[in-house]
C-alpha positions as a Markdown table, in Angstrom:
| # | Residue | x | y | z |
|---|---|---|---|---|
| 1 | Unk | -0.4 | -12.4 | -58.0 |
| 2 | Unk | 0.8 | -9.8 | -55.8 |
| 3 | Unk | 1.6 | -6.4 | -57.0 |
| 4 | Unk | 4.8 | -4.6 | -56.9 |
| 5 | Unk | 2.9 | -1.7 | -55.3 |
| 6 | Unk | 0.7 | -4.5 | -52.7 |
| 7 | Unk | 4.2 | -5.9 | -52.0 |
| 8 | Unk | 5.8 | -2.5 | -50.9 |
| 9 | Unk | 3.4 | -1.6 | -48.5 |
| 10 | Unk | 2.9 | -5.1 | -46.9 |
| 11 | Unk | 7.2 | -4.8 | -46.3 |
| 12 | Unk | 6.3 | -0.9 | -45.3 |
| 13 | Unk | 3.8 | -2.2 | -42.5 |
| 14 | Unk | 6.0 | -4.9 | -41.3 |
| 15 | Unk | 9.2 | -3.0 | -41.2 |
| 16 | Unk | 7.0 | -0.2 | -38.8 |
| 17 | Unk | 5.6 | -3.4 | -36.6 |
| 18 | Unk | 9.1 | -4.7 | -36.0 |
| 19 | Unk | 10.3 | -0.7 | -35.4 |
| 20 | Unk | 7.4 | 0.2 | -33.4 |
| 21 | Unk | 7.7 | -3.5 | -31.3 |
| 22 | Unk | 11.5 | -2.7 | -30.6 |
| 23 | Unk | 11.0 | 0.8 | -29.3 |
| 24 | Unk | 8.0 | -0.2 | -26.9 |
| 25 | Unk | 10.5 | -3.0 | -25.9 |
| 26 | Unk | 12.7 | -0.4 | -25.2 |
| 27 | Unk | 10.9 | 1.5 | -23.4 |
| 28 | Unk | 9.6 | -0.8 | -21.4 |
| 29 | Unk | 13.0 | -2.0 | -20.0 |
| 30 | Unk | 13.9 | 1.3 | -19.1 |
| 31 | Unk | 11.1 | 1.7 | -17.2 |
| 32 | Unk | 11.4 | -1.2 | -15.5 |
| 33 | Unk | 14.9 | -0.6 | -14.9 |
| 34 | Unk | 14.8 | 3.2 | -13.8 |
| 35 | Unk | 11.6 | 2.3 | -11.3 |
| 36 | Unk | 13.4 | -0.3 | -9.4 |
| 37 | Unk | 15.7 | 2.2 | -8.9 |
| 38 | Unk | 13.6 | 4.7 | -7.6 |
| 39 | Unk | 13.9 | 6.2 | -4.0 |
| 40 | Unk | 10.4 | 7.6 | -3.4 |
| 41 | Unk | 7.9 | 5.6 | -2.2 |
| 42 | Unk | 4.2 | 6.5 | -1.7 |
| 43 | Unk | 2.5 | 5.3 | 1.4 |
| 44 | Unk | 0.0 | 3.2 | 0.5 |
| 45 | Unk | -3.9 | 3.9 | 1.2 |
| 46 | Unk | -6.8 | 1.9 | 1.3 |
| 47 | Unk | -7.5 | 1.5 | -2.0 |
| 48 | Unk | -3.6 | 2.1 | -3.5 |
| 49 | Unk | -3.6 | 5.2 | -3.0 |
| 50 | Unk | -4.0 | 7.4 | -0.5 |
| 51 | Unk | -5.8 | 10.3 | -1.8 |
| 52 | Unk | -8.2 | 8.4 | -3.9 |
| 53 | Unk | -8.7 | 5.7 | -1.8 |
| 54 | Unk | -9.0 | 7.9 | 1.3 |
| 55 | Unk | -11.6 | 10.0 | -0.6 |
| 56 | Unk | -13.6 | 7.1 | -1.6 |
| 57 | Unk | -14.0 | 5.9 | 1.8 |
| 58 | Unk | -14.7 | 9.4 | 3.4 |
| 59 | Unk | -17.7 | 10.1 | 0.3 |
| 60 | Unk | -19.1 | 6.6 | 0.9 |
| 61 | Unk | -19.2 | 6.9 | 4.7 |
| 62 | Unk | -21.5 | 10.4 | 3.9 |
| 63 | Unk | -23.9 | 8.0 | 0.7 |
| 64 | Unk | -24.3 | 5.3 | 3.9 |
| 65 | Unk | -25.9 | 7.7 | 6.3 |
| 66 | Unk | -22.9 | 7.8 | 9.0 |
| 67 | Unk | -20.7 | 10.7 | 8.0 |
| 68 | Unk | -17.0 | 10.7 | 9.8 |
| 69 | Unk | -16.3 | 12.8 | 12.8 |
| 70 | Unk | -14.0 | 15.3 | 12.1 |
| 71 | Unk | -13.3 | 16.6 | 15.7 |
């Protein structure tokens, strides 16, 4: 049989799932909401974006052997 001290903190963990789930729910819908909403867009590189995926390409032009021209 369970005890009354086993039964407390099995309602305890519960009750903070079922909190924690609502506020990432919450959260989330915000989010969502507030970012289709949202006026700035970021123009998009080659890999997403366009610093990393500009400075991917540039770095593994230099590891093949054929560097980009700059002028």
């Amino acid at each position: 049989m369970i005890k009354v001290k086993e039964q407390m903190a099995l309602i305890s963990c519960l009750i903070l799932t079922l909190i924690l789930s609502i506020v990432v729910s919450i959260f989330v819908v915000v989010y969502k909401h507030l970012s289709l909403y949202s006026t700035a867009k970021v123009p998009q590189g080659t890999f997403g974006l366009p610093i990393i995926g500009e400075t991917i390409q540039f770095l593994s032009g230099g590891w093949k052997g054929r560097p980009q021209r700059f002028m």
